[in-house]
C-alpha positions in Angstrom: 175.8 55.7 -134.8 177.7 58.5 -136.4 180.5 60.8 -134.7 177.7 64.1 -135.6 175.0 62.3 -133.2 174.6 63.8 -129.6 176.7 61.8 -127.1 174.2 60.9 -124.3 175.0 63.8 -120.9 176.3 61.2 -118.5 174.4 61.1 -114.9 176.1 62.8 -112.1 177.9 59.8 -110.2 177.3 60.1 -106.4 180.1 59.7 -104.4 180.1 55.8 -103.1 182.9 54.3 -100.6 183.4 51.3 -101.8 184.4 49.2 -98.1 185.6 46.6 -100.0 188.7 48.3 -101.4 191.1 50.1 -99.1 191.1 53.9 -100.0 193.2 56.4 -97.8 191.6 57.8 -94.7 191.8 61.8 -95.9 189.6 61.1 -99.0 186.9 59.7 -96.8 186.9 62.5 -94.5 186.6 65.1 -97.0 183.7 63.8 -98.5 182.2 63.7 -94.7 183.4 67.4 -94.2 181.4 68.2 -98.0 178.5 66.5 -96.6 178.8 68.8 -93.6 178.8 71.9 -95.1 175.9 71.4 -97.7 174.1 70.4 -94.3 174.6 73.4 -92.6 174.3 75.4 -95.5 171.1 74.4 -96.1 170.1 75.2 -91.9 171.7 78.8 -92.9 169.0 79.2 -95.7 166.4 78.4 -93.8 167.2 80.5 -90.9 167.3 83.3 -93.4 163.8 82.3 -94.5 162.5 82.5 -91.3 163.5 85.9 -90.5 162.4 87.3 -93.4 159.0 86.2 -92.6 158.9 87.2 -89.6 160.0 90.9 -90.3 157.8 90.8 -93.2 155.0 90.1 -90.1 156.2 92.5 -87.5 156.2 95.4 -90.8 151.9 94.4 -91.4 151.9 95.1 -87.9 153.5 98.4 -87.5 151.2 99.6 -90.9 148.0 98.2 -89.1 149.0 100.2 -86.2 149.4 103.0 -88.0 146.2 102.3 -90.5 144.2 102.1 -87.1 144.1 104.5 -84.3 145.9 102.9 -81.1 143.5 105.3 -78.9 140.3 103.5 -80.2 141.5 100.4 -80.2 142.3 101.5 -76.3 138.5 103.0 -76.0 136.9 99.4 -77.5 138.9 97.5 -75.0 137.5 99.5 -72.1 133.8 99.8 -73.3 134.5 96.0 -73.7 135.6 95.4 -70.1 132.9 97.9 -68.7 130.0 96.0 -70.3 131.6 92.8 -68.4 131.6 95.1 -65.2 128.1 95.6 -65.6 127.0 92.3 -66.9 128.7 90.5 -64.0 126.6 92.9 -61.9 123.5 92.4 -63.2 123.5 88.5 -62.9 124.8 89.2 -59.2 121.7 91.3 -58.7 119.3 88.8 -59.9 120.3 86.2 -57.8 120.4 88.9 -54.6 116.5 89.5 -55.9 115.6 85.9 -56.3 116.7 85.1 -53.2 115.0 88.0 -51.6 111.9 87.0 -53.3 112.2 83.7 -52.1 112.3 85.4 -48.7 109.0 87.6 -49.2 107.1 84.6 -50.1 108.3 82.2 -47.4 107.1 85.7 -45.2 103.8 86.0 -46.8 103.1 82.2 -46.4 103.8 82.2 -42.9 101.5 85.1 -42.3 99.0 83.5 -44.2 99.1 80.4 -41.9 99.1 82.5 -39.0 95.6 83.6 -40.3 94.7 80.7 -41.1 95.3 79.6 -37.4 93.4 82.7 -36.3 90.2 82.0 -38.3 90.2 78.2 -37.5 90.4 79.3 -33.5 87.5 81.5 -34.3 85.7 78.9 -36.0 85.9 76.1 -33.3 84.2 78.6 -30.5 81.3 79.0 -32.5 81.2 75.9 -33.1 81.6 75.0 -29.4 78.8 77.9 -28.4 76.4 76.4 -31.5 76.9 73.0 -29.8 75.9 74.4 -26.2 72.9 75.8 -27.9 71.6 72.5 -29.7 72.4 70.7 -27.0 70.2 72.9 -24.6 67.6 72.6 -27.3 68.0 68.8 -27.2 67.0 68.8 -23.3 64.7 70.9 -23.4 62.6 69.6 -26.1 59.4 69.1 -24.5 59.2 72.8 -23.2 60.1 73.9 -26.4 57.6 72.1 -28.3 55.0 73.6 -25.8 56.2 77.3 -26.2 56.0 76.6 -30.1 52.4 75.6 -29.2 52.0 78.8 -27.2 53.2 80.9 -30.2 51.3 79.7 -32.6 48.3 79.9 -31.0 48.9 83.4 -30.2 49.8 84.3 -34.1 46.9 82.6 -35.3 45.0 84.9 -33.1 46.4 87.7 -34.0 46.3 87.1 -37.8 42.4 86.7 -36.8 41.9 90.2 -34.9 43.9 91.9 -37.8 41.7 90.0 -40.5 44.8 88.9 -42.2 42.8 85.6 -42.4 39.4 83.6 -43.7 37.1 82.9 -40.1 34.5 80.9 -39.6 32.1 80.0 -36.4 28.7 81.2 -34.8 27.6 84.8 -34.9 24.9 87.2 -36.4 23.7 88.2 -40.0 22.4 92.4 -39.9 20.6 93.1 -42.8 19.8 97.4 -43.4 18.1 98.6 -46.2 17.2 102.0 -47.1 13.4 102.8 -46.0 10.1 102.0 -48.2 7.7 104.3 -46.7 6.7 107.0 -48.4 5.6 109.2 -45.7 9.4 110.2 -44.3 11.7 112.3 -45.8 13.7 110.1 -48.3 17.1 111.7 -46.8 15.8 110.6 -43.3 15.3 106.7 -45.1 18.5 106.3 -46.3 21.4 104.1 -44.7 24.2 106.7 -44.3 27.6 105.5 -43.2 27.2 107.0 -39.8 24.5 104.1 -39.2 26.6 101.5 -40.4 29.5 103.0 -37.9 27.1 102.4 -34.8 26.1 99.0 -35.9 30.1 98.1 -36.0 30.8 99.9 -32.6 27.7 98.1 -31.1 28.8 94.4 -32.4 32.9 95.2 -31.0 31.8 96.1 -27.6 29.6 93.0 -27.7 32.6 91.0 -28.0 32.6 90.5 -32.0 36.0 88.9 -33.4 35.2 89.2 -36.7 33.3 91.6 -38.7 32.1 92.4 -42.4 30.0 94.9 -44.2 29.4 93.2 -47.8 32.0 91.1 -47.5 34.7 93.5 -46.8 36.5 92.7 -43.8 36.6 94.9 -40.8 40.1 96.0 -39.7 41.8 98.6 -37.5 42.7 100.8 -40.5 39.6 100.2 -42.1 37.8 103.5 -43.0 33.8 104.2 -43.4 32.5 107.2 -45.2 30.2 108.2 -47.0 30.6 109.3 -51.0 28.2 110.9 -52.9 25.1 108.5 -53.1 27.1 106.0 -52.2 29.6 104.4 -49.2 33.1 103.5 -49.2 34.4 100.5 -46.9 38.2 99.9 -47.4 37.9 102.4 -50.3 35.3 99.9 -51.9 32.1 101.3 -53.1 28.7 99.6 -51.2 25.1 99.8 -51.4 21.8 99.4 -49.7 20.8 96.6 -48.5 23.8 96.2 -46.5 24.6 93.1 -44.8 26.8 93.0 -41.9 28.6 89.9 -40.3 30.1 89.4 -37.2 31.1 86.3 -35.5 30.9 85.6 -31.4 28.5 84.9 -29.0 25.5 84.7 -31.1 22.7 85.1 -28.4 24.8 88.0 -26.8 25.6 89.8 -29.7 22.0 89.4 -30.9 20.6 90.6 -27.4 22.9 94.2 -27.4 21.9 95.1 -30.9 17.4 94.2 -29.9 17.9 95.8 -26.6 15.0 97.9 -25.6 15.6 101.1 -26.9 18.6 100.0 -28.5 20.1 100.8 -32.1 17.5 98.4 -33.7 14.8 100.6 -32.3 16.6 103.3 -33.4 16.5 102.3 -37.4 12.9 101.5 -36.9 12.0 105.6 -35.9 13.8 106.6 -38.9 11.9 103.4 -41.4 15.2 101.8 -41.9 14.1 98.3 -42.6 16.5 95.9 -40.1 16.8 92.2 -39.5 19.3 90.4 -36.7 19.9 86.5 -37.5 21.6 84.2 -35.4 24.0 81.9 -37.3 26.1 78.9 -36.3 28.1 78.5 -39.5 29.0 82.3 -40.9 32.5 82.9 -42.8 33.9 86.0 -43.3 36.7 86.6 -45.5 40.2 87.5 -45.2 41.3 91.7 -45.7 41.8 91.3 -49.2 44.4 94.7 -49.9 47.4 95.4 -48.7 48.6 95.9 -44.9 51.4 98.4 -45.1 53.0 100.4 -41.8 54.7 103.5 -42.9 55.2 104.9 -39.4 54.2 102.5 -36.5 56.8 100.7 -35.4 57.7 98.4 -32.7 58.6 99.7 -29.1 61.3 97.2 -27.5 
């Protein structure tokens, strides 16, 4: 190696205290006092540091403030605390209403029951009158079943004189026919309704329940007339011959329409060709239109 060649930088030597050999007391404590002050040199730097952040901080601050106007800033704050105001409010309101509502209902049910009892109490008297009732009817069966008996007999009637029903039983067959002889006025020999009106009347006051003029039944309402060249029986066009029906005491009825001088003998002045028949097995037929009441009524 020559003398021109870089000598090698010698490493710095730390200072070491060697306890073995016996050095005087004042170097040692300078090297602690050294130590010392690079220690607390090093607390001053960082100190510094600090502070300098920190000012560097508070000077963002004071430019933020000024970037930003400290009045809205103020205004946000107090929109922000009055929509908590109001929000607080709100959910104290809807637990006032549900518990109100809760009250309402627990109101309405209780009215409901109330009803409920009411209808219940009205129920069980009806059913405690019904039960007086059935039970009367229970008792009293026998009587009962005798004044059904009663009423049908007297609706089956009745259906019978208002022809509302098909009869049969003993009674006499008319038979009129318009005159053959040609030596009386023809107008004179015909069957006019008028003769068929007094056979009817005859036959009823001798007692006749039922009654027919080819084969439409005799009723209150029925009507008799004559039309045109014909006649018109419960608005039903007949002609000669005519036979008429009625049932009921056959030998009575047969004796008031041959009575001397009687409406037989009648017919037989004016050629009207008559017949009277007694019958034991005639049927007349049941009032085949309608039975309407438009103004009769009931008188209770």
């Amino acid at each position: 190696m020559t003398d021109k060649q870089t000598k090698p930088v010698a490493k710095e030597k730390k200072a070491k205290i060697d306890i073995t050999k016996k050095e005087p007391i004042d170097k040692v404590k300078k090297i602690a006092d050294d130590a010392k002050n690079v220690v607390t040199t090093r607390e001053v730097n960082k100190n510094k540091k600090a502070k300098k952040i920190y000012m560097d901080k508070m000077e963002k601050t004071k430019e933020l403030v000024k970037k930003y106007n400290v009045t809205s800033i103020v205004m946000i704050a107090l929109v922000l605390f009055i929509c908590s105001f109001i929000m607080a409010a709100q959910l104290n309101t809807v637990g006032n209403t549900d518990i109100i509502a809760e009250g309402m209902r627990e109101a309405e049910l209780l009215t409901e029951l109330q009803k409920a009892n009411n209808r219940y109490e009205e129920l069980k008297n009806e059913y405690e009158k019904s039960q007086i009732i059935v039970d009367e009817y229970k008792s009293n069966a026998s009587s009962n079943d005798l004044l059904i008996s009663s009423m049908t007999t007297l609706l089956e009637r009745a259906e019978i004189l208002a022809g509302l029903v098909k009869v049969k039983g003993q009674g006499v067959v008319i038979t009129l026919a318009d005159s053959t002889d040609t030596n009386i006025p023809v107008e004179t020999g015909l069957v006019h309704d008028t003769d068929i009106m007094a056979i009817v009347n005859e036959l009823r006051a001798a007692g006749a329940e039922a009654i027919s003029v080819n084969g439409q039944r005799i009723i209150a309402t029925t009507a008799i007339r004559c039309v045109g060249p014909t006649i018109q029986i419960n608005e039903v066009k007949v002609a000669s011959p005519f036979y008429i029906k009625a049932i009921g005491d056959a030998k009575y009825l047969e004796s008031a329409l041959n009575i001397k001088n009687g409406i037989v003998d009648n017919f037989k002045v004016y050629g009207i060709n008559v017949e009277v028949k007694t019958d034991n097995n005639i049927t007349i037929d049941k009032y085949d239109n309608t039975l309407t009441l438009k103004y009769a009524s009931e008188v209770k």
